[in-house]
C-alpha positions in Angstrom: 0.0 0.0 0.0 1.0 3.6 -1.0 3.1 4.8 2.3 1.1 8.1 2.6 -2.6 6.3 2.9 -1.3 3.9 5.1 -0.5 6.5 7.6 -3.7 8.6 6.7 -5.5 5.1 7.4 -3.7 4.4 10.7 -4.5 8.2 11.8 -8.1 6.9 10.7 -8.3 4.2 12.7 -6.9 6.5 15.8 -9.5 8.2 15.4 -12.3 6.3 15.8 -10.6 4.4 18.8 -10.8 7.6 20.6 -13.2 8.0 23.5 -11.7 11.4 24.7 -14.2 13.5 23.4 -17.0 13.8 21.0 -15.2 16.3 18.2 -12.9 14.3 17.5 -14.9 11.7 17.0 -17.1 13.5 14.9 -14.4 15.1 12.9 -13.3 11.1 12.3 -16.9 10.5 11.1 -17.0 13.4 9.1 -13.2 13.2 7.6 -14.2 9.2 6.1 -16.6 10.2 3.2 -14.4 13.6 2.6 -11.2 11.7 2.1 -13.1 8.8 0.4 -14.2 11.0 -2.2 -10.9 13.3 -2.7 -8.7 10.0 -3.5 -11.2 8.8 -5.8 -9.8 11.0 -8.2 -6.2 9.3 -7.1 -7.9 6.0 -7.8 -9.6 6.8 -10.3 -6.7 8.6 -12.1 -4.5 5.2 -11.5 -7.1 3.4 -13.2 -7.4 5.5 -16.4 -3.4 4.9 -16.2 -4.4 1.1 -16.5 -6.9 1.3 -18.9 -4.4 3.4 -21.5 -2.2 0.2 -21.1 -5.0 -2.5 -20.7 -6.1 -0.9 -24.5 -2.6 -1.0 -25.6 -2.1 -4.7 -24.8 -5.4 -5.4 -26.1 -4.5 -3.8 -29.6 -1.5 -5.5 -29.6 -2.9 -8.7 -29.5 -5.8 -8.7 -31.5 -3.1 -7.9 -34.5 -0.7 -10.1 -33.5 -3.9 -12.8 -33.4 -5.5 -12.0 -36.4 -2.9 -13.5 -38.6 -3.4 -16.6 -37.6 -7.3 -16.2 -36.0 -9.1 -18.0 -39.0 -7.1 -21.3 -38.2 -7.2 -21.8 -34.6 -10.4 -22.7 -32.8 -12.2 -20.9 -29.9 -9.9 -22.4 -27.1 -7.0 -22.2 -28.8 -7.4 -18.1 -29.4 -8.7 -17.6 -26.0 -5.1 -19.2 -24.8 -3.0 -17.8 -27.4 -5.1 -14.6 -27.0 -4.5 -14.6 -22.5 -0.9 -15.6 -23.1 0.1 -12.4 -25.9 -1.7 -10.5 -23.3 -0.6 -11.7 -20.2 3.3 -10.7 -21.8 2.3 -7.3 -22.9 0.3 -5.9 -20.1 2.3 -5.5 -16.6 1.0 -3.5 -14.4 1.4 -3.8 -10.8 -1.9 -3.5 -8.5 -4.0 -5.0 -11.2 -4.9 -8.6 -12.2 -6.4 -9.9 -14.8 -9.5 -11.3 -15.2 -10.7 -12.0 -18.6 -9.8 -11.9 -22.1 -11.7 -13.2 -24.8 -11.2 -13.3 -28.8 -13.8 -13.9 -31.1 -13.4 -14.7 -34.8 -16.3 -13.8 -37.4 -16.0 -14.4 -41.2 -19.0 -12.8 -42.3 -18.8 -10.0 -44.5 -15.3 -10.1 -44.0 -13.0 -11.1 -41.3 -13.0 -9.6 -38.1 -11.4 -10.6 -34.4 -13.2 -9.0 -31.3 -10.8 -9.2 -28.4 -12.5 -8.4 -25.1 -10.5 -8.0 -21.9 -11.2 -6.7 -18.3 -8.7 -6.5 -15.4 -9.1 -5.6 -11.7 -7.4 -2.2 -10.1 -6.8 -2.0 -6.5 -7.9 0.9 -4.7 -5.8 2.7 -2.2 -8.1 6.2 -1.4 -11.9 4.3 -2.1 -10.6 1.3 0.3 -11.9 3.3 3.4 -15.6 3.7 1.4 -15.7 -0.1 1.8 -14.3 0.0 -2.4 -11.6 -2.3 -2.7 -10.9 -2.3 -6.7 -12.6 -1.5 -9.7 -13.3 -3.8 -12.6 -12.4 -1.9 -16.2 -13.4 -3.7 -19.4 -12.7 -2.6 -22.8 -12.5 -4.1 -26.6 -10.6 -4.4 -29.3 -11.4 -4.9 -32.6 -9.7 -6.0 -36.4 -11.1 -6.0 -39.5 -9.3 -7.2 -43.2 -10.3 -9.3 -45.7 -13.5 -7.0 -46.4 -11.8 -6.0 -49.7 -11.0 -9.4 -52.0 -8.6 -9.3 -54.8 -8.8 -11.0 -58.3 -5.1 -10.4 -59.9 -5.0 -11.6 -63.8 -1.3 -12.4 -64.5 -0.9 -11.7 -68.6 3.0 -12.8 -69.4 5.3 -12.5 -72.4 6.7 -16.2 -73.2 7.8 -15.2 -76.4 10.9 -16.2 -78.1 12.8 -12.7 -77.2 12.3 -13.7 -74.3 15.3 -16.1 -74.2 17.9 -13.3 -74.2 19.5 -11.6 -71.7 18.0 -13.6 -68.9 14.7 -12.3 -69.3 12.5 -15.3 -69.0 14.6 -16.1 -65.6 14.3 -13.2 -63.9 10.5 -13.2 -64.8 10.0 -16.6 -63.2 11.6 -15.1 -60.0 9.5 -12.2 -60.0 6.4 -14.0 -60.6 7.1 -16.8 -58.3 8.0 -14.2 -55.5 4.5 -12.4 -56.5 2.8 -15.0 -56.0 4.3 -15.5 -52.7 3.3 -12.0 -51.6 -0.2 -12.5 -52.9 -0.6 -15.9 -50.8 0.3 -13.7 -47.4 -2.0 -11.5 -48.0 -4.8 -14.2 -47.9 -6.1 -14.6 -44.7 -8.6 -17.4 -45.8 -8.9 -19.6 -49.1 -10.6 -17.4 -51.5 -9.5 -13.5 -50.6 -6.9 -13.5 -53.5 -7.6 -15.5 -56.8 -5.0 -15.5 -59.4 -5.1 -16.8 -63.6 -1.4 -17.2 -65.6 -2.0 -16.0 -69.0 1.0 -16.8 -70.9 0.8 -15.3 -74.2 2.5 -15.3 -77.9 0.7 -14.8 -81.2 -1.7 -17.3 -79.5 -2.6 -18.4 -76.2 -3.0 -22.3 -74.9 -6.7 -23.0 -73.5 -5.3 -26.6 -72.9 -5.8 -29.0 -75.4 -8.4 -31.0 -73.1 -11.1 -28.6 -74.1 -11.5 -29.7 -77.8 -14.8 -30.8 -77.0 -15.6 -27.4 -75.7 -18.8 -25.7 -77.6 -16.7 -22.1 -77.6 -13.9 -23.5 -79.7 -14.4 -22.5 -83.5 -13.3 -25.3 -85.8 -13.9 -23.9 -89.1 -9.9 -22.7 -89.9 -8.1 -25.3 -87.7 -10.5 -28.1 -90.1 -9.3 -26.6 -93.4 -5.4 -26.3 -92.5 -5.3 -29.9 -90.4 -6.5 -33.1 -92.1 -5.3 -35.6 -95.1 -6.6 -36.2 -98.8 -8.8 -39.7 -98.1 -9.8 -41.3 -101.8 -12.9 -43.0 -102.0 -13.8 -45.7 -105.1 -17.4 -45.7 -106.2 -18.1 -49.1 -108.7 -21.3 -50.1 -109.7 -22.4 -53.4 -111.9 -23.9 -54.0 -115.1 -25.1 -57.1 -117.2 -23.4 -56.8 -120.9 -24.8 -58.5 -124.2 -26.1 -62.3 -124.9 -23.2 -63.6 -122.6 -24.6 -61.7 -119.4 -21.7 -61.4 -118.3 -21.3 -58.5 -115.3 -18.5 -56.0 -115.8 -17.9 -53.1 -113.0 -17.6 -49.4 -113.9 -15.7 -47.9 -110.7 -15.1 -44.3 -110.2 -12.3 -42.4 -107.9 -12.9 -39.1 -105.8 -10.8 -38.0 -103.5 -11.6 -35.4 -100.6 -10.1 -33.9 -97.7 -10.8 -35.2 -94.1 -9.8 -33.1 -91.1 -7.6 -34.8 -88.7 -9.5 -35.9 -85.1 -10.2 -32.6 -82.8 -8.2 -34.5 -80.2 -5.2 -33.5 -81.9 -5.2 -30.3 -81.5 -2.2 -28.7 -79.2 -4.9 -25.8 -77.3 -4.0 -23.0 -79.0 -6.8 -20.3 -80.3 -6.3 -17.2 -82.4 -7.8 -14.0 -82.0 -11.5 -13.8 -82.6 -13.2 -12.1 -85.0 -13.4 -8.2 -84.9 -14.4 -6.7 -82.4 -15.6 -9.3 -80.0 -11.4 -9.9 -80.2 -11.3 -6.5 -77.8 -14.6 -7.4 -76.1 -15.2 -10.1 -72.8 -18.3 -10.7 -74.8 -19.5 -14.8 -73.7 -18.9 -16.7 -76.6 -22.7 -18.0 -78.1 -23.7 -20.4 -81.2 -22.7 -17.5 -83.3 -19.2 -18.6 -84.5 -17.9 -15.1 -84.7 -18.1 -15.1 -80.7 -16.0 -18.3 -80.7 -12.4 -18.6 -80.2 -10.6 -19.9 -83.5 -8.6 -23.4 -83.0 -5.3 -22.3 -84.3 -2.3 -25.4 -84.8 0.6 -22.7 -84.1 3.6 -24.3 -83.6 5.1 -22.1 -81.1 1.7 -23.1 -78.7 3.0 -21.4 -75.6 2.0 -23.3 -72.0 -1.4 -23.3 -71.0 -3.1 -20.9 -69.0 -4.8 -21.0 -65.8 -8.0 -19.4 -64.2 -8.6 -17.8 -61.2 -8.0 -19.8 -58.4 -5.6 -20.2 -55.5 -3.4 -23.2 -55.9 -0.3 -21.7 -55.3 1.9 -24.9 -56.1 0.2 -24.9 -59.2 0.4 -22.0 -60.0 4.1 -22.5 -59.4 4.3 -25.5 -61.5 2.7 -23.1 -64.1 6.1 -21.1 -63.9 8.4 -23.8 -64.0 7.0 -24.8 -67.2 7.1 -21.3 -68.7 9.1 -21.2 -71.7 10.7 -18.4 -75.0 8.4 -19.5 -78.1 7.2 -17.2 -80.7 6.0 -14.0 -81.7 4.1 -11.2 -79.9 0.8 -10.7 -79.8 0.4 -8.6 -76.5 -3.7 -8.1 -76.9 -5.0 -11.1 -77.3 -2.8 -11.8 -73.5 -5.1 -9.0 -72.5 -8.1 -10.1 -73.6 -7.4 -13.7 -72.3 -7.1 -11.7 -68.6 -10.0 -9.9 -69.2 -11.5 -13.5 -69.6 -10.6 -14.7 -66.5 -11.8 -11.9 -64.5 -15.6 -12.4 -66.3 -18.1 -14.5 -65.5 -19.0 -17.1 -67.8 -17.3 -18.6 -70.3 -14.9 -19.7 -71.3 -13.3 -19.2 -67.8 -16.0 -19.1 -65.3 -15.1 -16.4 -63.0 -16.5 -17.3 -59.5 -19.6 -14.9 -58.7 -18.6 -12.0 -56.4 -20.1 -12.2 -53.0 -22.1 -8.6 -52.5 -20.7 -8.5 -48.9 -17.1 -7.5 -50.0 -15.7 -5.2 -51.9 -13.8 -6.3 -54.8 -10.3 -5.3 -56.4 -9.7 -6.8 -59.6 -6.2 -6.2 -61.5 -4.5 -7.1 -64.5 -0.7 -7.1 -64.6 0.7 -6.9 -68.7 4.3 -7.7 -68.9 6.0 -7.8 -72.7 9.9 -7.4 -73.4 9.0 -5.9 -77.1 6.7 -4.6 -79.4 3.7 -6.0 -81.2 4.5 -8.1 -84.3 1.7 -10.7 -85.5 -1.8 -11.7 -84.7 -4.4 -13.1 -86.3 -4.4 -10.9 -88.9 -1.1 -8.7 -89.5 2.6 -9.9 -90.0 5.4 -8.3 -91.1 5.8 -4.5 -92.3 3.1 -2.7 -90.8 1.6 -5.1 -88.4 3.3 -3.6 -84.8 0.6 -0.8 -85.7 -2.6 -1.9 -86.5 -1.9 -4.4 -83.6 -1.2 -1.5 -81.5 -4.7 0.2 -82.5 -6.2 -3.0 -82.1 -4.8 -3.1 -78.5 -6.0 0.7 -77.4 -9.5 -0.2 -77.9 -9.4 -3.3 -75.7 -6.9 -1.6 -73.1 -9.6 1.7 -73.1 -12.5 -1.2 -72.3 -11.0 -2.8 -70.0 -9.9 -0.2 -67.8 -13.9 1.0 -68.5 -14.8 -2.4 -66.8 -13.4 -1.0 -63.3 -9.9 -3.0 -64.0 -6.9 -1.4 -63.1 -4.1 -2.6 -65.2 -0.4 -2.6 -64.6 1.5 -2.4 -67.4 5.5 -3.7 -67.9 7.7 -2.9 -70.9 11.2 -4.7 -70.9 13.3 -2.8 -73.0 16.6 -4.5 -73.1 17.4 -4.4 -76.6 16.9 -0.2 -77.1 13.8 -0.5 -78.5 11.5 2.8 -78.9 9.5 2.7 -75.6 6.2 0.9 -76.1 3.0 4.2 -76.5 0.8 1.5 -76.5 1.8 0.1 -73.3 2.5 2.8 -71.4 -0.9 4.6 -72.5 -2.5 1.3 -71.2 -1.8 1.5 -67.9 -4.2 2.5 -65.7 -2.0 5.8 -64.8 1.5 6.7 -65.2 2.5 5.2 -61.6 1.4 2.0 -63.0 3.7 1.7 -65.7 7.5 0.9 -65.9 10.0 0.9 -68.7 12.8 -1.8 -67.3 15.8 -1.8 -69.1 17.9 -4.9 -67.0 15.4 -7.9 -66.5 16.3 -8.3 -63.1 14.4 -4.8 -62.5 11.4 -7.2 -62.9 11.9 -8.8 -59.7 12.3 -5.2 -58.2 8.9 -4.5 -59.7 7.0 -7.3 -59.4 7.7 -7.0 -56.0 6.8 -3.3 -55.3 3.5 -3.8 -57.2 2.8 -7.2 -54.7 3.6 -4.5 -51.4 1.3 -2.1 -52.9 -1.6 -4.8 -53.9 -0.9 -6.4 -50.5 -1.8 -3.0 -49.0 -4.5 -2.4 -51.0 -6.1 -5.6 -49.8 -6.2 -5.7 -45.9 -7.6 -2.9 -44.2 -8.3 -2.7 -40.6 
C-alpha cells in the first residue's frame, strides 16, 4: 500500500478508537466520506493509467492474433489470446480477469478481443471500495476487400535473351508469394497465368468445348482420303457382269483430339470485347495449330503450387501478340465462359487487377505480319486496353526494354496511370517491380 494512505489510514483508525471527546470523533466520522471522495480522483486517475495500457495490450494482441485467427479454434485463441496479453500488459496493482477473442468471417473477417482486469484501490478502500473492474474491446477488421489479380505474361521467343524469362519466373514466383500472405482465408486473393505469344494455350483438353471455332483449324489440319465408287452392269447375250468404278478424293480433317490448345484471335471486335462466346461462331475462339503453342493458361483460383508449376514450365516460343494476352485476362476476370469467373459475393468489396508484362513490341496476330503489323496491332490493342480499364480493372502495365527498342506508346498509354507503368531496361528490374507492385496490392487488400 502507498506509504502516505497507510498513515492517513492508521490516523483513521486513531481516530475512531478515541473515546476522549466527542469532536474528534465526529471530525473522524465526518473526515471518512471527505477523504473517500478526494482520492477517488487518485484512484480513479490510476485506473485510467491502466486502462491506456489495458487498450494498448489489447490492440497488440488482436493484430498479433489476427494473422493466424481463422485457423485456430475458440480455445485455442482464448489461450494464445491470454498468453500475448498476459506478456504485454504489466501493471502492478491489477490482475487480470478475462480476455476473450472472437473470430467472425461474415462480411469479411473480423477478431473481437474483449478483456477486463481488476485495479486495487488505495483512497476508495476506506468507502468499503476495494478495486474497480475496467473492461474494454478491441477490434480488427481485413479481408473485407478481395482481390482478383490476372497475370498476362510474355513467353515469347525474345524472351530467351538476356536472362529475361529467368528473372521473370523469379519475379512472378515471389508475386505469388506476396499474394498468398495477403490471404487470410482460401478465396480472398484468386490468381489466372496468362502466358501469351501470337496465341494463347486453353489446354488441349477442351477440344470438345462448344466455344472452340473449328472452321480454320478443319481446313489447314486433315489428309486427302480417296474414295472408289463401282457399280455393276449385265453386258450382251453372254450376261456377263462388268464393274464401272469411279475415284474421288476429298479432304478429311484430322480428329479434334489433336489439337495442341491453341486459339487465335476472334473475329473483330468481339477480339477486344469479354463478350460470352454463343452459337454465333464469330463469338468463338478460332482453333489455331501454331507451332510455337505457348504453355497453357490458368483461371482464377488459389493453388499456389500450381500455379508454381505453371512457372516452371514457362518457356521463349514465338512471336508477340500482347492483346489477345489482354483479352485472355479480361476473360478470366468475367463470369461465364470460357473461364467461369466465380460470382462475387455482395458482402465485400472487390479489387480486380490485370498485370501486362512484354519485353517488345507487337509483331503478329491473327491478322497482320510483317511490315506494318506492330501498328494496327497497337490500334487494335488501345480499344481493348480503353475497355478494360472502363470495366473497373486497373491494369499494370511492364515494358522490358533491353534491346533499345522505342518505348512501347501503346503500353505505357494502357496503364491504368503513369505510376502504374514501368519501362525496365535490365530484367532483373522485374523482380524489383513485381515486388513493389505485390507491397502495394498487398496494401491495398487488408484494411483494418
Amino acid at each position: 500500500m502507498n506509504p502516505f494512505v497507510a498513515k492517513i489510514n492508521r490516523r483513521l483508525k486513531d481516530f475512531a478508537a478515541a473515546r476522549d471527546g466527542n469532536v474528534a470523533v465526529t471530525f473522524a466520522i465526518a473526515l471518512l466520506p471527505l477523504l473517500g471522495f478526494a482520492g477517488a480522483a487518485v484512484d480513479y486517475s490510476h485506473a485510467g493509467s491502466a486502462r491506456v495500457a489495458m487498450q494498448s495490450a489489447l490492440d497488440a494482441t488482436a493484430l498479433m492474433l489476427s494473422k493466424d485467427a481463422a485457423t485456430l479454434t475458440t480455445t485455442e485463441l482464448k489461450t494464445k489470446g491470454t498468453a500475448f496479453f498476459t506478456a504485454l500488459f504489466n501493471q502492478k496493482d491489477s490482475q487480470i480477469l478475462d480476455i476473450a477473442p472472437v473470430y467472425t468471417a461474415t462480411g469479411g473477417s473480423t477478431l473481437t478481443v474483449t478483456g477486463s482486469i481488476k485495479v486495487k484501490t488505495d483512497f476508495m478502500g476506506v468507502l468499503g471500495i476495494k478495486d474497480l473492474t475496467i473492461g474494454s474491446t478491441s477490434v480488427v477488421k481485413w479481408g473485407n476487400t478481395r482481390m482478383r489479380v490476372a497475370l498476362a505474361l510474355d513467353n515469347t521467343g525474345s524472351m530467351a535473351s538476356d536472362g529475361k524469362m529467368t528473372a521473370l519466373k523469379t519475379a512472378t514466383k515471389n508475386l505469388l508469394a506476396q499474394l498468398k500472405a495477403s490471404a487470410t482465408v482460401d478465396g480472398d486473393v484468386l490468381v489466372s497465368m496468362i502466358p501469351f505469344g501470337k496465341d494463347v494455350n486453353v489446354g488441349a483438353s477442351n477440344y470438345n468445348q462448344t466455344w472452340v471455332d473449328w472452321e480454320d483449324w478443319d481446313d489447314d489440319n486433315g489428309h486427302d482420303a480417296s474414295t472408289q465408287t463401282c457399280t455393276s452392269s449385265k453386258v450382251g447375250k453372254s450376261g456377263k457382269t462388268k464393274k464401272k468404278c469411279t475415284t474421288t478424293t476429298s479432304w478429311v480433317p484430322d480428329n479434334h483430339n489433336t489439337w495442341n490448345g491453341c486459339v487465335t484471335d476472334r473475329d473483330q471486335d468481339y477480339d477486344i470485347k469479354n463478350t460470352t462466346p454463343t452459337s454465333d461462331s464469330a463469338t468463338m475462339f478460332p482453333a489455331d495449330q501454331y507451332n510455337s503453342c505457348p504453355v497453357s493458361m490458368m483461371g482464377l483460383g488459389y493453388n499456389w503450387t500450381a500455379m508454381n508449376s505453371k512457372v516452371d514450365a514457362m518457356i521463349p516460343v514465338g512471336t508477340t501478340n500482347q492483346p489477345i494476352g489482354l483479352a485472355w485476362a479480361w476473360q478470366s476476370l468475367s463470369p461465364g465462359a470460357p473461364l467461369n469467373a466465380p460470382a462475387m459475393d455482395p458482402n465485400y468489396t472487390y479489387q480486380r487487377v490485370i498485370i501486362l508484362m512484354s519485353d517488345g513490341l507487337n509483331t503478329e496476330d491473327r491478322w497482320y505480319d510483317g511490315w506494318g503489323a506492330q501498328s494496327q496491332i497497337d490500334a487494335r490493342m488501345a480499344k481493348i486496353c480503353t475497355n478494360v480499364k472502363a470495366a473497373g480493372i486497373t491494369i499494370w502495365a511492364i515494358h522490358v526494354n533491353t534491346d533499345n527498342d522505342p518505348i512501347s506508346t501503346v503500353l505505357q498509354n494502357c496503364a491504368s496511370d503513369s505510376s502504374k507503368f514501368f519501362m525496365l531496361t535490365s530484367a532483373n528490374s522485374l523482380i524489383a517491380t513485381f515486388n513493389q507492385i505485390g507491397s502495394q496490392l498487398s496494401q491495398l487488400r487488408i484494411a483494418q
